[in-house]
C-alpha positions as CSV (number, residue, x, y, z in Angstrom):
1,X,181.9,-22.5,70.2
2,X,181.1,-24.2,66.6
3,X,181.4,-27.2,66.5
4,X,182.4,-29.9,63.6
5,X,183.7,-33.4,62.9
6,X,186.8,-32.3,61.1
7,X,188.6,-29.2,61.8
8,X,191.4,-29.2,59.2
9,X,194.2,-26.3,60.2
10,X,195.4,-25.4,56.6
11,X,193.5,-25.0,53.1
12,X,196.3,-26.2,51.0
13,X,195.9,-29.3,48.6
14,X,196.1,-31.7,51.9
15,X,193.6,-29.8,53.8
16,X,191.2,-29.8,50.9
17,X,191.8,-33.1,50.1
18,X,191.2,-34.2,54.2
19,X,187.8,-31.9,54.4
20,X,186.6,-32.9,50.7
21,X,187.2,-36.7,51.8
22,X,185.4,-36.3,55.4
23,X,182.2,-34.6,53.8
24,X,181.8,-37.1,51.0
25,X,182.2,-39.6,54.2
26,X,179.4,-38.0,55.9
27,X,181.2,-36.0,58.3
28,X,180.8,-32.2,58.5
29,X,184.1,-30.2,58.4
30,X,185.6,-27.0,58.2
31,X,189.2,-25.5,56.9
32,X,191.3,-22.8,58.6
33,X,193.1,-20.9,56.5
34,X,195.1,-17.9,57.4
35,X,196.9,-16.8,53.9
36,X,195.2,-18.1,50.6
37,X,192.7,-21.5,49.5
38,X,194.8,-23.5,47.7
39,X,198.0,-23.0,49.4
40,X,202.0,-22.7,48.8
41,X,201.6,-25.2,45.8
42,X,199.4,-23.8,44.1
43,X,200.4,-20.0,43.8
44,X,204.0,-20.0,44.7
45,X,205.3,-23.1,44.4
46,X,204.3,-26.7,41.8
47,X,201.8,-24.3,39.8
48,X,203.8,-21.0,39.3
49,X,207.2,-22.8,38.9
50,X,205.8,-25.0,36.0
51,X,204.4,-22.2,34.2
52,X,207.5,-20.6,34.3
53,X,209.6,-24.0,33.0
54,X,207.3,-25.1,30.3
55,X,207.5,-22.3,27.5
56,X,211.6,-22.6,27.9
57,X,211.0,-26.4,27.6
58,X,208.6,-26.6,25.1
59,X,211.0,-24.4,22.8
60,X,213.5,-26.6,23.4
61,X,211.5,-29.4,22.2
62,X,210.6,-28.0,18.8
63,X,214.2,-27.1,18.2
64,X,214.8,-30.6,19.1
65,X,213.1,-31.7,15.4
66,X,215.2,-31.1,12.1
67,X,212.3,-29.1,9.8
68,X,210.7,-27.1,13.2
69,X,214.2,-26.0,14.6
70,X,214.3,-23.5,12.0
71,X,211.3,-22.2,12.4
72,X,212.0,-21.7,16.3
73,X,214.5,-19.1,16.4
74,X,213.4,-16.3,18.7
75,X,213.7,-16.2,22.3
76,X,211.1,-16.3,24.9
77,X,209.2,-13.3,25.9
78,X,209.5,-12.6,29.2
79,X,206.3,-10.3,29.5
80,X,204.4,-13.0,27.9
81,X,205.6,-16.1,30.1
82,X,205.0,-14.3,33.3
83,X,201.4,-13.3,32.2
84,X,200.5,-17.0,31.4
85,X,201.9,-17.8,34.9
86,X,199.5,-15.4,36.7
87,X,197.2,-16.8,34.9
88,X,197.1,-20.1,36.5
89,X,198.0,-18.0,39.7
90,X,195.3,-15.4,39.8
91,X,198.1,-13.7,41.5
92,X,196.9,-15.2,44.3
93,X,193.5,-14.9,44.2
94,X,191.7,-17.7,46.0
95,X,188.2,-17.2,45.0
96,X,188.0,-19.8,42.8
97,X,188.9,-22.5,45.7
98,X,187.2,-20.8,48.0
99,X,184.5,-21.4,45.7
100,X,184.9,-24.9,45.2
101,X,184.9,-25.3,49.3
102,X,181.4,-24.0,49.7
103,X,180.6,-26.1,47.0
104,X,181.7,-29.2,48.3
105,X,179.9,-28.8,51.3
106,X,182.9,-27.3,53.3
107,X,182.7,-24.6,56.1
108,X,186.2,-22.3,55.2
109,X,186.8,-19.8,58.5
110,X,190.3,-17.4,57.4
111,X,192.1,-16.7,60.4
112,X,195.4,-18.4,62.3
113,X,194.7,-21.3,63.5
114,X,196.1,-22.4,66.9
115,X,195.3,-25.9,69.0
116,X,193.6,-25.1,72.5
117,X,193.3,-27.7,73.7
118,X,192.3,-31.5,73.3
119,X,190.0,-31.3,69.7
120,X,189.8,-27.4,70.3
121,X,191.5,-25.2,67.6
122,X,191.6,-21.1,68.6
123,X,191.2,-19.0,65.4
124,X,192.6,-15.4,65.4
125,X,191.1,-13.3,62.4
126,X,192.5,-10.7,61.1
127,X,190.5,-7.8,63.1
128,X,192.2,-9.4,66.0
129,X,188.5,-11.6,67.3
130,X,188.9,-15.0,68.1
131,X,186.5,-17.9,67.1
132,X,186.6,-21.0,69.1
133,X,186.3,-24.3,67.0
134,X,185.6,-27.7,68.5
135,X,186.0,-30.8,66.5
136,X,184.3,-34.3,67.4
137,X,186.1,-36.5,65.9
138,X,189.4,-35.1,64.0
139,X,191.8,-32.0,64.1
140,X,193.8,-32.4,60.9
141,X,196.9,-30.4,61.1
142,X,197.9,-29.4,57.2
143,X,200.4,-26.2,57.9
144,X,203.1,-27.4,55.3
145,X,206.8,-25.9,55.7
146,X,208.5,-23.1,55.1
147,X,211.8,-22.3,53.4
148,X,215.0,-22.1,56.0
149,X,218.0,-19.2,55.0
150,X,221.9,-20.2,55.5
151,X,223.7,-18.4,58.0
152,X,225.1,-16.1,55.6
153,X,225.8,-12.3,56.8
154,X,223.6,-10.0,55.6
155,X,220.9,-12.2,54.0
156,X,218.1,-11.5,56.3
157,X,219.0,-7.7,55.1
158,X,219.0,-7.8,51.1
159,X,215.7,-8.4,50.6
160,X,216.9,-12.2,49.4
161,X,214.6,-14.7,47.4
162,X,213.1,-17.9,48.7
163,X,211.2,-20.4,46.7
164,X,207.9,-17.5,47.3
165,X,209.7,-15.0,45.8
166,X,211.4,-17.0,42.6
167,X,208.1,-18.5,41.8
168,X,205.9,-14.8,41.7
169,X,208.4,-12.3,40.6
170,X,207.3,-9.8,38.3
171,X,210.7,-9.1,35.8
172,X,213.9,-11.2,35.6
173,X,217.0,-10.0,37.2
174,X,219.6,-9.0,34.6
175,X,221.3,-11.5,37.2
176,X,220.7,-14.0,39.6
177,X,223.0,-16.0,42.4
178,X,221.3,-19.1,43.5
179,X,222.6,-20.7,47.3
180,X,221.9,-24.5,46.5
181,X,222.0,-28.0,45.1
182,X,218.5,-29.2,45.5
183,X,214.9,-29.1,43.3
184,X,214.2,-25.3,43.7
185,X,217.8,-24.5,42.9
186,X,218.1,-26.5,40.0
187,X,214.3,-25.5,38.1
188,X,214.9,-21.7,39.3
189,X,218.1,-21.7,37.6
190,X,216.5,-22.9,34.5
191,X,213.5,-21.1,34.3
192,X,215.2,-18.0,35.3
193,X,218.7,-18.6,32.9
194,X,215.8,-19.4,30.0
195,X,214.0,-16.1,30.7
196,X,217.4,-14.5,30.5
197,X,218.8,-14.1,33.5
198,X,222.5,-14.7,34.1
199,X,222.3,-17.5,36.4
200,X,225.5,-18.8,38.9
201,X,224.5,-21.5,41.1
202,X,226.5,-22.3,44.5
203,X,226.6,-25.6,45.6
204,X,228.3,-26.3,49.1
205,X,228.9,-29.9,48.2
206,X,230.4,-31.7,44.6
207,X,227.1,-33.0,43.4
208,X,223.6,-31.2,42.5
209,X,220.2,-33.1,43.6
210,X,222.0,-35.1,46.8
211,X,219.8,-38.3,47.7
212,X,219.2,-39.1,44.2
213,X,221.1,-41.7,42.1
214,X,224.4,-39.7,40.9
215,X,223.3,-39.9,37.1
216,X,220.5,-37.7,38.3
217,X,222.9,-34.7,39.5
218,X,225.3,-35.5,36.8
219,X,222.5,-34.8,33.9
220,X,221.2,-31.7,35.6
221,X,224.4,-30.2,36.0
222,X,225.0,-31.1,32.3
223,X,221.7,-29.5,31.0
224,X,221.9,-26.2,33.3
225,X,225.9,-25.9,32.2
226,X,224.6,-26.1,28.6
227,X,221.9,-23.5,29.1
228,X,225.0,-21.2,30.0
229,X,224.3,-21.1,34.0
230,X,227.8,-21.2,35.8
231,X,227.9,-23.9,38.8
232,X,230.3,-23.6,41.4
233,X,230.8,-27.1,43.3
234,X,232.3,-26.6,46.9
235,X,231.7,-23.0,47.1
236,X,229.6,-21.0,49.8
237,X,228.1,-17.9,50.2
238,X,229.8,-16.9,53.3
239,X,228.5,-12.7,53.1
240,X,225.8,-10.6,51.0
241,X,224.9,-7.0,51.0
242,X,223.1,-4.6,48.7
243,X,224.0,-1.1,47.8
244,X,221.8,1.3,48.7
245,X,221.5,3.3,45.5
246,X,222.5,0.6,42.7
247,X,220.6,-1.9,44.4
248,X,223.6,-4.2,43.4
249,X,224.1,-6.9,45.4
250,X,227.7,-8.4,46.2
251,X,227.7,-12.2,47.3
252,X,231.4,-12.9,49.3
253,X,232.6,-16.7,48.9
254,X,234.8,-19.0,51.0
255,X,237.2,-19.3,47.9
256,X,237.7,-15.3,48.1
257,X,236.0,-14.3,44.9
258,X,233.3,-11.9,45.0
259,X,230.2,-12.2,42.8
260,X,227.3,-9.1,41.7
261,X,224.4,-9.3,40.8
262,X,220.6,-8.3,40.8
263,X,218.9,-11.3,43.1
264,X,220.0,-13.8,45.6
265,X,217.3,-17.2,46.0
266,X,218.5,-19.0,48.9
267,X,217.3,-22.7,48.6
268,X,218.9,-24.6,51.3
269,X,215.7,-26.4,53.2
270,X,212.7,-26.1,54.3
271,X,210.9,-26.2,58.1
272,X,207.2,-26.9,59.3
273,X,205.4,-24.7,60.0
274,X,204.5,-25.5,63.6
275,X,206.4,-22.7,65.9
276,X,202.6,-20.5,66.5
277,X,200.2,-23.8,65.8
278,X,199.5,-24.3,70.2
279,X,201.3,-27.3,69.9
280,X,202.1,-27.2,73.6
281,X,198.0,-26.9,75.1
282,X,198.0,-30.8,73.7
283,X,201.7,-31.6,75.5
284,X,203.9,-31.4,71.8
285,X,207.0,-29.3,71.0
286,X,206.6,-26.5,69.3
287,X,208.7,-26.2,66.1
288,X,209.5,-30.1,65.7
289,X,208.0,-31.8,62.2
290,X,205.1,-34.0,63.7
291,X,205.8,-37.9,63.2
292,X,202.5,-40.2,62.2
293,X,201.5,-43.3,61.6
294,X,200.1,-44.6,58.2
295,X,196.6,-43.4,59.1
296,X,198.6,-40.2,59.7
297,X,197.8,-39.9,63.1
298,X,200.0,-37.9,65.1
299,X,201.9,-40.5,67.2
300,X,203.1,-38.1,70.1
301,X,199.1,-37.5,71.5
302,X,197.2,-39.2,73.2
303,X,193.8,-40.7,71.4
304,X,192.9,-40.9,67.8
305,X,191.7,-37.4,67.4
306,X,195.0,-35.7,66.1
307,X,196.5,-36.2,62.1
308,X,199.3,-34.1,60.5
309,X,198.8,-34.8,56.7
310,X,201.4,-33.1,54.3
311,X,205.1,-31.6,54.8
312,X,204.5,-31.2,58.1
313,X,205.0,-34.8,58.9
314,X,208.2,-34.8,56.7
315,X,207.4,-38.4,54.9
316,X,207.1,-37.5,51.5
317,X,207.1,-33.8,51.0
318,X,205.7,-33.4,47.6
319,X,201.8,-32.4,46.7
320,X,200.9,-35.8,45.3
321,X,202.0,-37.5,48.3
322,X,200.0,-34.9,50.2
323,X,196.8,-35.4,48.9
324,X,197.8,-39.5,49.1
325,X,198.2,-38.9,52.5
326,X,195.0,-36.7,52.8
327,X,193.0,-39.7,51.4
328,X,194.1,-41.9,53.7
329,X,193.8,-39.7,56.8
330,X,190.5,-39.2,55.6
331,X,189.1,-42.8,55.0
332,X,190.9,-43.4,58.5
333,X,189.0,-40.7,60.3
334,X,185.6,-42.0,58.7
335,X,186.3,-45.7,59.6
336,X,187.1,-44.8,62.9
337,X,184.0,-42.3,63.1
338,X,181.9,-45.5,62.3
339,X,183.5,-47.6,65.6
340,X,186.2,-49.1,63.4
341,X,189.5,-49.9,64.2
342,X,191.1,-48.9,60.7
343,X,193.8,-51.7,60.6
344,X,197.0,-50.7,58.8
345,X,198.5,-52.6,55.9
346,X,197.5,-54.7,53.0
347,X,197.1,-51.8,51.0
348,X,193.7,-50.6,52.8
349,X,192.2,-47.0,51.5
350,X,193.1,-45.3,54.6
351,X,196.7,-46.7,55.3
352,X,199.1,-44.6,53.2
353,X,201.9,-47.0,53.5
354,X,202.9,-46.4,49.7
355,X,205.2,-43.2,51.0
356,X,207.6,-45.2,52.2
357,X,208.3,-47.6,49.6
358,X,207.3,-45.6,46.4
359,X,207.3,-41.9,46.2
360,X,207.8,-40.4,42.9
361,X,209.0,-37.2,42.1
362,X,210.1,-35.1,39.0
363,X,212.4,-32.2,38.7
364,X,211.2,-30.4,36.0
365,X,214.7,-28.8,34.8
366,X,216.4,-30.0,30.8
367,X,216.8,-32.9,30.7
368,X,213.6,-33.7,33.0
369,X,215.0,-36.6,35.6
370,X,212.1,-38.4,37.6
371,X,212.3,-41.4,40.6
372,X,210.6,-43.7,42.6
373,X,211.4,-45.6,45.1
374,X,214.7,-46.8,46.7
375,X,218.1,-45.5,45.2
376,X,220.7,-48.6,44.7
377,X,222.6,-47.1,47.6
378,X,219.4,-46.9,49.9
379,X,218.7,-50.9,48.9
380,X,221.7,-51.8,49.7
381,X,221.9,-50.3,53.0
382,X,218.7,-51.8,53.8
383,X,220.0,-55.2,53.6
384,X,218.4,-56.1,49.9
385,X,220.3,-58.4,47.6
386,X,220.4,-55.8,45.0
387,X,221.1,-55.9,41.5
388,X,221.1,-52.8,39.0
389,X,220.6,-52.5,35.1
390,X,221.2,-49.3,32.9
391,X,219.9,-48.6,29.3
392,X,220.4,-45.7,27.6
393,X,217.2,-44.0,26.4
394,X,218.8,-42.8,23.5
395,X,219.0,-46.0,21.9
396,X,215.4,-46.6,21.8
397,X,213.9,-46.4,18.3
398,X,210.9,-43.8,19.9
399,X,214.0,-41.7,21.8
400,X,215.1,-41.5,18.3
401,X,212.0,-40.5,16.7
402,X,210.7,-38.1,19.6
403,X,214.2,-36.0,19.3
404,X,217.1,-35.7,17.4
405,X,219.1,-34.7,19.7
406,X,217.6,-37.3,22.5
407,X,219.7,-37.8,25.4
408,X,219.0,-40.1,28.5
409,X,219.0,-42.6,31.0
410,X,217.0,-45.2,32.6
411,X,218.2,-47.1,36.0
412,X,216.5,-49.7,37.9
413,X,217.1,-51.2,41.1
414,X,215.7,-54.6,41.5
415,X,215.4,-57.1,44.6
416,X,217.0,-60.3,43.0
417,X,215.6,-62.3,46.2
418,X,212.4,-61.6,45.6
419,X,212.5,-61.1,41.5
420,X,210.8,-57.2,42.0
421,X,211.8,-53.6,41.3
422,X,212.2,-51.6,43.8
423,X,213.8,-48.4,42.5
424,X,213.7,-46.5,39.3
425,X,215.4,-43.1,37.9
426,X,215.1,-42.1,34.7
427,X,216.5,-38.9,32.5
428,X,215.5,-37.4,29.7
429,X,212.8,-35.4,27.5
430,X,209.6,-37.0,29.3
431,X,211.0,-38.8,32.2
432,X,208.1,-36.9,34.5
433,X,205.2,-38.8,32.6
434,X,207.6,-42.3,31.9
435,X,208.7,-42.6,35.9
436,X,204.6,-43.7,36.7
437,X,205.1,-47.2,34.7
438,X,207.9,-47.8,37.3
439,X,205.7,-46.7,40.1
440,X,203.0,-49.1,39.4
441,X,205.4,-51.8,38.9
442,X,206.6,-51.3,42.7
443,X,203.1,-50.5,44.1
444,X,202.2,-53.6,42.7
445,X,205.0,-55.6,43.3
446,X,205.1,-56.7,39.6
447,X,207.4,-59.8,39.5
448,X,210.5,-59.3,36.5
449,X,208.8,-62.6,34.5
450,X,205.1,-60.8,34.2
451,X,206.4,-57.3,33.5
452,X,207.8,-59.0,30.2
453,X,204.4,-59.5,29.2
454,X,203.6,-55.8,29.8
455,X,204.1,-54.8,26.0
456,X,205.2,-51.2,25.1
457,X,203.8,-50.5,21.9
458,X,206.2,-49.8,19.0
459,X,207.8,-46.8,18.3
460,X,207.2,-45.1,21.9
461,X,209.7,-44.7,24.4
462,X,208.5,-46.7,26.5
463,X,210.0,-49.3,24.7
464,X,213.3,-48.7,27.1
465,X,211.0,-50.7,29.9
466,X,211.5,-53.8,27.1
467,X,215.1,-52.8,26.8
468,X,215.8,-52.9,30.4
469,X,214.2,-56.3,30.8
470,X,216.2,-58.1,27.9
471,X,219.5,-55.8,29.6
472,X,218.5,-57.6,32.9
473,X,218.4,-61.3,31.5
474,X,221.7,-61.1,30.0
């Protein structure tokens, strides 16, 4: 049996993060990793999906300008966009992180990985042997989700699409039905509608992007219904099935209306990945998302030897929070390792207390729209005395400058009691890089009266943060 600190179950962005974090603490570690280094994000989800969004985005940005919109006036090409994307990819090729592992100091054994057992992880290679793995201090459970199907009839037969399949696919479908309202639905129906797919997007409920502030949905159904995707609100796919020799695949509604086409991506959810992780040798339920502290230690076991960093804690499941998370887990496991109690709160490195007050997040569609923190309906159920201001984007002088054709929106919740902001969504060419100013400003708790001092230079636009302000003191 070898035998390490840290055994981190999963080489994604968390995992690495976890193990990169212990060895740089002193600790030895190693990564199980049954599928590629690097995992889901980084060559079928975040990495490929952007790849595909950009070039459709970035000609959209030039043909934004009076003087380069005429000089913008072919397509994209398809061959070209999807080479670009496997080149970031590799297609799946982990060397490179593998690479990086050994170089950092950190063991990598490829296999399943399975708990046996109080800090005992099982790993089944793919010739069938079994290495045992004891840990001293830490089992770090990184496993992320996986994406959930509808019960539709017939989709587990059609060979349909999940967020894996849009991200990697190697031609566009003439055209594409996509089942869902959420992030993958809405930046697979651009990239693909911009590649030139014929896109229709069914959406169970009225509004796309539920959870976010209303203008959020509102804007990306704006932008997708201008790129010529169809949306069709209260509408489900009810029945699918492809024929045999055309390949043709017919998607039945609950209206009655009958819809072809080449592709179906079903985007309704996602699960963690715990159902075959030997949950139950350490007395957990096998299946369940695994609740944690802000050290991210698994509350349901006994001791401090068991984390679940990532999606599979269901906190904040985005990358960036993950490898937040991962730095926590990791400073936790190293003050713990050194007969500390690792005390949560008050902002120490190894409480990652920030996911639940300030988690941004971007949907990379046209417009962009980006977050943090709470929505004003979320405030306001929590019992906050909440007050909201809107600008329009637009107005700003840099909005102006940056596009002619500049359209957007900037919200922000604010706690009058205490004088902060506690919520932020924004809309628009550039929201993704703009939301950070707002996340700062509720890490930080940056009273209203000091962020006036907080100067956005002139003409950028980030001048709406001076916009809001004066909006607010009216």
């Amino acid at each position: 049996m070898d035998t390490y600190d840290v055994i981190v179950v999963g080489g994604g962005p968390a995992g690495e993060v976890v193990a990169e974090g212990a060895v740089r603490s002193g600790l030895s570690a190693v990564v199980v990793e049954a599928e590629a280094v690097g995992g889901e994000c980084s060559y079928r989800a975040c990495v490929p999906s952007k790849a595909l969004l950009r070039p459709g985005a970035a000609r959209a940005a030039a043909r934004s300008v009076e003087g380069t919109r005429q000089a913008v006036t072919a397509a994209l090409d398809p061959a070209r966009v999807l080479a670009r994307r496997d080149r970031f990819t590799g297609r799946g090729d982990d060397t490179g992180q593998a690479d990086w592992l050994e170089g950092a100091g950190i063991a990598l054994v490829r296999g399943h990985g399975r708990l046996a057992g109080e800090r005992r992880v099982d790993v089944t290679r793919a010739d069938g042997t079994v290495r045992a793995l004891r840990a001293r201090r830490a089992v770090v459970l990184c496993t992320g989700t996986e994406a959930t199907l509808p019960p539709v009839e017939g989709l587990d037969r059609i060979g349909v699409w999940t967020s894996r399949e849009a991200t990697t696919a190697d031609a566009v479908p003439e055209r594409l039905v996509v089942i869902g309202g959420g992030v993958v639905a809405c930046e697979m129906a651009t990239a693909w509608r911009s590649l030139g797919s014929r896109v229709t997007v069914l959406v169970r409920g009225q509004a796309l992007l539920g959870g976010w502030e209303p203008c959020a949905g509102e804007e990306v159904a704006r932008g997708l219904s201008d790129l010529g995707v169809s949306i069709r609100f209260g509408v489900s796919a009810v029945r699918v099935a492809r024929d045999a020799d055309t390949r043709t695949v017919s998607v039945s509604t609950d209206d009655g209306t009958v819809l072809d086409c080449d592709e179906v991506l079903a985007a309704v959810g996602r699960r963690p990945r715990t159902a075959d992780l030997g949950l139950a040798s350490v007395g957990l339920p096998a299946g369940d998302w695994l609740p944690v502290d802000d050290t991210c230690r698994v509350t349901a076991a006994e001791g401090e030897w068991l984390y679940a960093v990532g999606d599979v804690n269901h906190r904040a499941s985005l990358t960036h929070m993950a490898k937040y998370q991962a730095r926590a887990c990791a400073a936790a496991i190293a003050e713990r390792a050194a007969g500390r109690p690792a005390v949560t709160g008050g902002h120490q490195p190894w409480s990652a207390e920030a996911d639940r007050v300030a988690v941004p997040q971007a949907v990379f569609t046209r417009p962009e729209v980006a977050s943090v923190g709470l929505t004003e309906r979320a405030a306001r159920e929590a019992g906050l005395t909440v007050r909201t201001v809107e600008y329009r984007i637009d107005d700003v002088a840099g909005a102006a400058l940056h596009a002619d054709d500049y359209r957007g929106l900037a919200k922000l919740v604010v706690d009058e009691a205490r004088g902060l902001v506690v919520g932020c969504t924004l809309t628009g060419p550039m929201a993704s890089e703009l939301i950070h100013t707002a996340t700062v400003a509720i890490v930080g708790e940056v009273p209203l009266e000091r962020l006036w001092h907080a100067v956005p230079a002139f003409p950028t636009v980030s001048e709406v943060w001076l916009r809001l302000l004066e909006a607010y003191g009216r």
